[in-house]
C-alpha positions in Angstrom: 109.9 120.3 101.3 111.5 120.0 98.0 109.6 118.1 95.4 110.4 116.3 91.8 109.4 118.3 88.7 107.4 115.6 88.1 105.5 115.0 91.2 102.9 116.7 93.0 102.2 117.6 96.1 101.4 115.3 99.0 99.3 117.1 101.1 96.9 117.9 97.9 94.7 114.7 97.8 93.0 115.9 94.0 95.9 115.6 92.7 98.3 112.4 91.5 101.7 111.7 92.3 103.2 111.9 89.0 107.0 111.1 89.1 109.6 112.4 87.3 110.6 110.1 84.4 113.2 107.7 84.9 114.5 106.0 81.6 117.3 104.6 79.9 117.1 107.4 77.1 119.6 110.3 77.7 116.7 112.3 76.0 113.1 110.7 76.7 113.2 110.4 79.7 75.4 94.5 116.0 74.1 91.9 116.5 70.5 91.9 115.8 69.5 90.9 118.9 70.7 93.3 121.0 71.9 97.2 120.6 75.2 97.9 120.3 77.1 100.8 122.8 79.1 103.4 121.8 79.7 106.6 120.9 77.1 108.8 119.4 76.9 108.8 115.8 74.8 110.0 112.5 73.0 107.9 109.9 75.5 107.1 107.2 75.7 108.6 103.6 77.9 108.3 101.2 79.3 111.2 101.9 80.4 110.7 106.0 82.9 108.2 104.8 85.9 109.3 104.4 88.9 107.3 103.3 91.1 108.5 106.3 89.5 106.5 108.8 91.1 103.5 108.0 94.3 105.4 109.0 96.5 103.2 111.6 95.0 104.6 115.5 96.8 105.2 118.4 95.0 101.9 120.2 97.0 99.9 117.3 100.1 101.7 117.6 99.7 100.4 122.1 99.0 97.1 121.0 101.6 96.5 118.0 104.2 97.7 120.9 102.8 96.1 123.4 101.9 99.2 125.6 98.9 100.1 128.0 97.1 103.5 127.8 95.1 104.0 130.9 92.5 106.2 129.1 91.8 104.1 126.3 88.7 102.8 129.2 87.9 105.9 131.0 83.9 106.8 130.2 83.8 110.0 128.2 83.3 112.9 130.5 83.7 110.5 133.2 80.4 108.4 133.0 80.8 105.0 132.5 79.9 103.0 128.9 77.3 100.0 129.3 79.3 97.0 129.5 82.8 98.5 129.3 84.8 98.2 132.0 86.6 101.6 133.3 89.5 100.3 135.6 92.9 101.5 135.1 94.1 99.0 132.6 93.6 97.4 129.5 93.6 93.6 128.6 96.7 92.1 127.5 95.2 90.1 124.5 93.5 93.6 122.8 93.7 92.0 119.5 91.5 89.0 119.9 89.0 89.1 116.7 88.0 85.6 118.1 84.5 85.1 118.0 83.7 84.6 122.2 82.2 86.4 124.8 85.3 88.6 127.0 86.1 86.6 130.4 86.7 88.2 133.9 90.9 86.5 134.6 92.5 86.5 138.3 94.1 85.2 140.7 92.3 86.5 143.5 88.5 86.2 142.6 87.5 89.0 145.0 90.0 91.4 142.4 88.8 90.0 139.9 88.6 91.6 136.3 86.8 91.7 133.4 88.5 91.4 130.1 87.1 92.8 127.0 88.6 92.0 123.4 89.4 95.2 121.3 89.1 95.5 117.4 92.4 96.2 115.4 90.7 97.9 112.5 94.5 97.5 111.0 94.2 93.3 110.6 90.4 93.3 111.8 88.3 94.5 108.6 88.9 92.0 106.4 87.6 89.5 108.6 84.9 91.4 110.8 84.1 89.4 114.4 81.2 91.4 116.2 80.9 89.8 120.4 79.5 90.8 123.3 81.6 93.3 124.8 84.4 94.1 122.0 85.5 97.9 122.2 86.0 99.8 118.9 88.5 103.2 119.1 85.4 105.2 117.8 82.1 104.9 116.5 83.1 105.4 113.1 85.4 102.2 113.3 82.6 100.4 114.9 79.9 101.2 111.7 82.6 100.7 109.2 83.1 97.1 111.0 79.0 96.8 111.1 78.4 97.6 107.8 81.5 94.7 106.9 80.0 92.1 108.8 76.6 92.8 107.7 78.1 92.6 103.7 79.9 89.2 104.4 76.5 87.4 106.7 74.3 88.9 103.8 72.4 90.9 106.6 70.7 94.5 105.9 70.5 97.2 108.7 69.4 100.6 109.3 70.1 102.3 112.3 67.0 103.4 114.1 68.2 105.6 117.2 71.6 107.3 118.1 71.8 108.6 121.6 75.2 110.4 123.0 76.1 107.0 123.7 74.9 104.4 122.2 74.4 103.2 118.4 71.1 100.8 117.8 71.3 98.8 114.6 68.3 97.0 113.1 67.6 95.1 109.6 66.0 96.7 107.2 68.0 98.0 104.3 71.7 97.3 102.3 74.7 99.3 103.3 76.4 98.8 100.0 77.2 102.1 99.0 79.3 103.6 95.8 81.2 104.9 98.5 82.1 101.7 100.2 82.4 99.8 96.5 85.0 102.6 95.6 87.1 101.8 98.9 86.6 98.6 98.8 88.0 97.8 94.9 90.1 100.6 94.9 93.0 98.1 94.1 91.1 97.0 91.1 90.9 99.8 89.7 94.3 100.9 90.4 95.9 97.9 88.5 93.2 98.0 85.6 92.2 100.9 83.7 90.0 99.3 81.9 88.1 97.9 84.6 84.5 98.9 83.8 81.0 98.8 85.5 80.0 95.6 85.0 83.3 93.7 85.7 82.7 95.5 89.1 79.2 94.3 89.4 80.2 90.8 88.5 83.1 91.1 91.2 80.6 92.5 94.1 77.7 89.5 93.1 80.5 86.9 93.7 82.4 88.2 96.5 79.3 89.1 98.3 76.4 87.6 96.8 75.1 90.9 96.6 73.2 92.7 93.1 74.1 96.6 92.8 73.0 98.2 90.0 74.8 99.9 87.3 74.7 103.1 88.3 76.1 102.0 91.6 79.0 100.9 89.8 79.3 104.2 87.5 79.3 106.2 90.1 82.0 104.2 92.3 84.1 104.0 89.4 84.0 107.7 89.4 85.2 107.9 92.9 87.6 105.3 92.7 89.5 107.2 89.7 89.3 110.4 91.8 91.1 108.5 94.7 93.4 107.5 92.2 94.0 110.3 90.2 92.8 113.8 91.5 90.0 116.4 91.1 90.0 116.6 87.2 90.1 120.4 87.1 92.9 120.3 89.1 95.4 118.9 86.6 94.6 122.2 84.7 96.4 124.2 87.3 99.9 121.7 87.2 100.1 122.0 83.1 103.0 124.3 83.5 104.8 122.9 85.9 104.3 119.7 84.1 105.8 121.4 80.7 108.6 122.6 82.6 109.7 118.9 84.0 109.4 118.0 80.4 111.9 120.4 79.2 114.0 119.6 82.3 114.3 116.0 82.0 113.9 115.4 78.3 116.2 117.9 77.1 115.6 118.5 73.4 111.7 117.9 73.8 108.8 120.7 72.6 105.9 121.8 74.6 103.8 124.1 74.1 100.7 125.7 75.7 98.4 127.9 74.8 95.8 130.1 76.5 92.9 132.1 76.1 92.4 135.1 78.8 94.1 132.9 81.4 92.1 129.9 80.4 93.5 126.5 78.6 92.9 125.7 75.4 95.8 123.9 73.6 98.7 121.8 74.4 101.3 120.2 72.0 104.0 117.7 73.4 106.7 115.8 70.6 109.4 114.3 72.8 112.7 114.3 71.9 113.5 110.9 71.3 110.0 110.5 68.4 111.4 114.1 66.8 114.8 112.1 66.4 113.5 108.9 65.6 111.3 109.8 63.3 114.2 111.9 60.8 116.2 109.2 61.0 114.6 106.0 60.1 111.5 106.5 59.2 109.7 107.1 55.6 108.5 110.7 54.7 105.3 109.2 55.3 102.9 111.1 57.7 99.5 109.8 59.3 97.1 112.8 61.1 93.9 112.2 62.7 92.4 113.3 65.7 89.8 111.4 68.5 87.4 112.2 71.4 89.0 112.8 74.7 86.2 110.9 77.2 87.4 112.7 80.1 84.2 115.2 81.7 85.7 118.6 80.7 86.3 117.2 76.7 88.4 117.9 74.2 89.9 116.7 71.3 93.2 114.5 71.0 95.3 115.5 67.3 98.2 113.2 66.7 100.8 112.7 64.0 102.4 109.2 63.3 104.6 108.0 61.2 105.7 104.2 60.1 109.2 102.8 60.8 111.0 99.8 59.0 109.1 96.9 60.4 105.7 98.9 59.1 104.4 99.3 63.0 103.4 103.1 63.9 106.0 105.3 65.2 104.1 108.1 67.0 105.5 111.6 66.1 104.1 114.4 68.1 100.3 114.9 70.0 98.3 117.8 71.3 94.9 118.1 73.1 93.1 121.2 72.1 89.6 122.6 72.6 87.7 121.1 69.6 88.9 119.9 65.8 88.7 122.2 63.0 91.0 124.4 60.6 92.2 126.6 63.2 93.6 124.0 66.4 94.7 121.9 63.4 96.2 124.5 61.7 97.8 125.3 64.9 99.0 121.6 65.4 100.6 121.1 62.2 102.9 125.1 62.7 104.0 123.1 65.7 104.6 119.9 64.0 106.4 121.4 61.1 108.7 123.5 63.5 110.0 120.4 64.6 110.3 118.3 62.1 110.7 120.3 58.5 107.8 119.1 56.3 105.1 116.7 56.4 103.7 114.6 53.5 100.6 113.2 54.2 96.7 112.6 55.9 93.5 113.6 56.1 90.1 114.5 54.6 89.3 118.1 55.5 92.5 119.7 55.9 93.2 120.7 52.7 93.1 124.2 52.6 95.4 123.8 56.2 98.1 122.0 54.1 97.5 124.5 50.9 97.9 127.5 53.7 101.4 125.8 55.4 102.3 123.3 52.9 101.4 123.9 49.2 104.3 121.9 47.9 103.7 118.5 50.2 101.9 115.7 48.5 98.6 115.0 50.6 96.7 111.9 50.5 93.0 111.2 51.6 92.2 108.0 53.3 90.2 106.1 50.8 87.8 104.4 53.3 87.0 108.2 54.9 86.8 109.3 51.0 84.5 106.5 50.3 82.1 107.2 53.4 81.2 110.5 51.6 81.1 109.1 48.4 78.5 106.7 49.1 76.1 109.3 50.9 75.5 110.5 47.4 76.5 107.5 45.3 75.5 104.0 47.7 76.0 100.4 46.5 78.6 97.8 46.6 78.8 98.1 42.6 80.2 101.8 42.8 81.9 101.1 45.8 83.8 98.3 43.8 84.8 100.4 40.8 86.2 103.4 43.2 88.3 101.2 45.0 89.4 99.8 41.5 90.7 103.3 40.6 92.1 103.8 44.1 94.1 100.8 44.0 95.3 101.1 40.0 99.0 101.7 39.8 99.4 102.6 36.1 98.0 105.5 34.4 96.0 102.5 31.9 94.7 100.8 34.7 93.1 103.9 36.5 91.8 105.2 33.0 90.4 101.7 32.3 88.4 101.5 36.2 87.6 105.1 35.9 85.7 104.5 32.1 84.0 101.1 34.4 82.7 103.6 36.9 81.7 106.4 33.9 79.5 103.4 32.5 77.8 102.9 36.0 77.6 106.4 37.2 78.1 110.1 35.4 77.6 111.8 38.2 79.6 109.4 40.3 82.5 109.7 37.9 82.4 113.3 37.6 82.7 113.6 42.0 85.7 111.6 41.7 87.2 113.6 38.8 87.0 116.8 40.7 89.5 115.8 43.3 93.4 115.8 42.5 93.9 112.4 41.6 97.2 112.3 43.2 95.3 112.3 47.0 93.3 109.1 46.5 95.3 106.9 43.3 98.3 104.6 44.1 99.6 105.3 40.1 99.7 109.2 41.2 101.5 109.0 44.3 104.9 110.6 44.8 107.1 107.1 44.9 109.5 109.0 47.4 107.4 107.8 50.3 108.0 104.5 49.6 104.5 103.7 50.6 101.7 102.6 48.7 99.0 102.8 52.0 95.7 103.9 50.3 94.1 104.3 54.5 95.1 106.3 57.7 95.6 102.9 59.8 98.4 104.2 61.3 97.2 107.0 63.1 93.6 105.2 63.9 96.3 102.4 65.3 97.8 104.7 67.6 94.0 106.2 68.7 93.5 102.7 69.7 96.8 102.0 71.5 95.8 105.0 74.3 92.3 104.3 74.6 92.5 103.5 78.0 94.6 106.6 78.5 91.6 108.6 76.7 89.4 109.1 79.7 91.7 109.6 82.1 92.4 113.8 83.7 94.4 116.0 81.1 98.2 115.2 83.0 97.4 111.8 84.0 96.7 111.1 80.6 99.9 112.7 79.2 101.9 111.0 81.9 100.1 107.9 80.6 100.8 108.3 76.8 104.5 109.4 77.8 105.4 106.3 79.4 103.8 104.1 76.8 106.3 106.1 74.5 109.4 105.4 76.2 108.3 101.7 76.9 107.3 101.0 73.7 110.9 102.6 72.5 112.8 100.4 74.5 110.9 97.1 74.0 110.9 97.6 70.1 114.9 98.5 70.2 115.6 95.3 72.3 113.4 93.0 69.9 115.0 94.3 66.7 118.7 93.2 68.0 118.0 90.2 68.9 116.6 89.7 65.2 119.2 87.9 62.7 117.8 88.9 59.2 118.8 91.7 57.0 115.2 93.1 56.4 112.3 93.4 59.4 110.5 90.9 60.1 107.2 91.7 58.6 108.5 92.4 55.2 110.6 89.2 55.7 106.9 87.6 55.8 105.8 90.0 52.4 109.0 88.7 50.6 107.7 84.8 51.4 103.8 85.8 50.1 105.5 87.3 47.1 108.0 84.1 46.3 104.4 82.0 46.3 103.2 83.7 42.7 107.2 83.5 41.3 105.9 80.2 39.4 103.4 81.7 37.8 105.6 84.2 35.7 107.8 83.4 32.5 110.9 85.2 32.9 113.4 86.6 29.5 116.4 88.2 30.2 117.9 90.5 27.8 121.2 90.0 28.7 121.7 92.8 30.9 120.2 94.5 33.6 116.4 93.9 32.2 113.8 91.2 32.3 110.4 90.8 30.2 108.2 89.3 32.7 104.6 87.6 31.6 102.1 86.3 34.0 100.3 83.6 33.4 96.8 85.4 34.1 97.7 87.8 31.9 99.7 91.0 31.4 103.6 91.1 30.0 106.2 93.6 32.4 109.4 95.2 31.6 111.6 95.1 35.0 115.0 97.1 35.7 117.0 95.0 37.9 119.4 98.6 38.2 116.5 101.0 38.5 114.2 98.5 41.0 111.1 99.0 38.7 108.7 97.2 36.9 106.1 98.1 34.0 103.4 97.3 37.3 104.4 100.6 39.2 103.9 98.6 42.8 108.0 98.2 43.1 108.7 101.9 42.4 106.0 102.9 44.8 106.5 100.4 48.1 110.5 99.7 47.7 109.8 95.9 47.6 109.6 93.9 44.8 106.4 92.7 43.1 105.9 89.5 42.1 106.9 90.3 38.4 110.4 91.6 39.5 111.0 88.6 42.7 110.8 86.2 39.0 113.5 88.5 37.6 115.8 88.4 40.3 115.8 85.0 41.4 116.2 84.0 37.6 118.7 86.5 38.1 120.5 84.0 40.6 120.0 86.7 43.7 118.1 87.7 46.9 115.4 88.9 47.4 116.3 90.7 50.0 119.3 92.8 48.4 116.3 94.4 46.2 114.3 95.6 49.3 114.6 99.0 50.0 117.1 100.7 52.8 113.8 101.8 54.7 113.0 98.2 55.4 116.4 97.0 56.8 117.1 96.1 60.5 119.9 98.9 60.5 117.7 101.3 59.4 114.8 100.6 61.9 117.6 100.7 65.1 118.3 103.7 64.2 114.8 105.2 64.9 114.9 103.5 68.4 
């Protein structure tokens, strides 16, 4: 049989079905009193159950058309089942779930037959109906109806004795298994990812007034997923074929894998539509950062995003390799850089990776990671205060003036700080081409946080699961954006307004051409350049929208905002990264 690039086999139950993608994008794309009779069974584990038994029968398939089967009766071996009935035909009413003892019906009372109702497992288990009498296909239909009725009467039962043909059930201990939780909120689990252990524990103590214990749950959890998604291990061995669907259906898109002696180690996926996206509308801005994989064979997850128009992370390119450190990262950003020409930012402990591949792109620490080292050496809110001072300065006075108020404090503090390139952790350093004055790595931590329910899934459900997200979240931030009116995004739409509040507390002086003297009333006098879009306070230059200083310029200019807010921010330019 011919199959989808995307999908897997059907006869291989470890694995999922993964389907090829479909998108819009040309690119992305019983009874206690008495013993029951039957046939001979085992006591029950978890592991005699098995999911197939639920399968439709051939008894179901009779009674749906109407039909008679002459041996469904017949006493195995030809001896005859206590209180069965072995004529030559079955009742006409086989479906009966009422809950009565079977009748003898005829005409003619000296040909008289008995009538025994027969469980539909199909319609029958969700409303279990144990009588004298009622016939069940086989016996492990009957203790999968037993241990149903016993859950929903709040009785507990062990079976004592199992002859060739007959089953004996007493009371004695619950037949909630992990197994039978798994089966039984399999659907849960399958519409929730993030169902955990103790919603299902909450879930099984209201449905069936019944208290499992946590490791219960765990361990159903566990089977549910693999129901749901395959033996783990066995994703490993679809990774290529995955790659090559990839390729196939989202023509322009990069995947790589790597291997050690025939053994995984890396793979690195930037779809087509990101690569494009990302070159077109989006700032030269770069946010790294790598996470835990929570799946049982490990791993770590590296991803590069980026930030479109509207400030909301636009993921780049991801990989899962073996574990993080200079060499898979190294690795990561050669494949990042192949596809996308340069990178400009993240991290804290990659520098001598972007000295080796990129000595000539600006890098930036997050502050808050820089800070977490700091104070292992240096604690305290008071040094923590004067760092962020100098982080945050955006002239070359103001970070001498914070770094002198940290000197006073600290020597040895001041001198850490000194030792790094000031133009990784100081907004008045930063390369104003980025048009981004971000002093944290929010944007890839953002992104960490938008798969976690991805993160513990098996290695190709999990890029399946990140791939769609993509292409979703592609499509639903396109169709937002163009039903939009206003010339700039939204969110910087929202900056401008915070910005106009602090317009009255500036004195404006034009000097009759393209320049203003700004003074705040709090202190501090500005020169800004309505031509060049600066001001004397560096946070124009560096974001691309005006600071409070130049918003009093321009509106006693007699103009918009919004004509002074850089091309990065503007609803054309955002479309065209979606």
């Amino acid at each position: 049989m011919d199959e989808s690039p995307l999908s897997l086999p059907r006869n291989s139950p470890s694995m999922p079905n993964v389907q090829a993608p479909q998108s819009q994008y040309d690119f992305i794309e019983a009874d206690g009193q008495s013993e029951i009779v039957n046939v001979p069974i085992d006591v029950e584990d978890d592991e005699d159950y098995n999911l197939s038994d639920f399968s439709e029968s051939d008894d179901d398939i009779i009674e749906d058309f109407g039909m008679e089967d002459d041996g469904i009766n017949r006493a195995i071996e030809g001896k005859q089942l206590e209180g069965v009935w072995n004529g030559e035909r079955d009742s006409d009413h086989g479906d009966s779930d009422e809950l009565r003892s079977a009748e003898g019906s005829s005409d003619n009372e000296g040909n008289s037959r008995p009538r025994f109702p027969k469980f539909n497992q199909r319609i029958g288990m969700e409303n279990v109906q144990l009588v004298k009498d009622k016939k069940f296909a086989s016996h492990v239909i009957f203790k999968e109806a037993l241990k149903e009725w016993c859950i929903k009467e709040k009785h507990d039962f062990e079976y004592k004795h199992n002859d060739k043909w007959r089953v004996t059930a007493d009371h004695k201990n619950s037949k909630i298994s992990s197994r039978w939780l798994a089966n039984k909120y399999l659907p849960f689990f399958r519409d929730d990812y993030t169902w955990t252990a103790n919603a299902l524990k909450g879930a099984v103590f209201r449905d069936h007034e019944v208290d499992v214990t946590l490791d219960q749950c765990y361990k159903a959890k566990r089977m549910a997923f693999k129901m749901i998604h395959g033996a783990e291990e066995k994703q490993y061995e679809r990774l290529w074929d995955y790659a090559a669907a990839i390729r196939k259906w989202n023509v322009g898109s990069t995947v790589k894998i790597q291997t050690t002696n025939d053994v995984f180690e890396r793979m690195y996926i930037c779809l087509d539509a990101c690569k494009k996206g990302f070159l077109a509308g989006c700032r030269p801005l770069i946010g790294i950062d790598g996470c835990h994989l929570k799946g049982t064979t490990g791993g770590q997850l590296l991803v590069a995003v980026g930030k479109d128009g509207n400030d909301n992370i636009f993921p780049i390119a991801f990989a899962i390799v073996e574990i993080e450190n200079k060499s898979s990262w190294t690795w990561f950003l050669q494949c990042l850089l192949d596809d996308i020409g340069h990178v400009d930012e993240n991290g804290w402990g990659l520098v001598e990776t972007f000295k080796d591949l990129m000595p000539n792109a600006e890098h930036r620490f997050c502050v808050r990671h820089l800070h977490a080292n700091f104070k292992k050496d240096f604690p305290g809110k008071v040094l923590k205060d004067a760092m962020w001072s100098a982080a945050r300065a955006t002239t070359k006075n103001s970070f001498d003036f914070h770094m002198d108020e940290l000197k006073k404090l600290d020597v040895k503090a001041y001198e850490w700080l000194v030792k790094l390139d000031v133009r990784t952790w100081s907004r008045h350093a930063f390369n104003p081409r980025s048009k981004s004055d971000t002093l944290v790595n929010n944007i890839a931590e953002s992104f960490n946080a938008w798969i976690l329910e991805a993160r513990d899934k098996p290695v190709l459900t999990m890029m399946e699961i990140i791939r769609v997200m993509l292409m979703q979240r592609l499509q639903t931030k396109r169709d937002h954006m163009r039903r939009y009116e206003g010339r700039v995004c939204p969110r910087m739409y929202k900056k401008l307004e915070r910005i106009k509040s602090e317009v009255g507390h500036c004195i404006s002086r034009w000097n009759g051409e393209s320049k203003y003297e700004v003074e705040y009333i709090y202190g501090g006098r500005y020169v800004v350049d309505l031509n060049e879009r600066t001001c004397g306070c560096g946070r124009w230059g560096l974001s691309g929208i005006p600071c409070f200083h130049a918003a009093a310029a321009i509106i006693e200019h007699g103009e918009q905002l919004e004509t002074y807010v850089d091309i990065a921010y503007t609803k054309e330019t955002f479309l065209s990264c979606y």
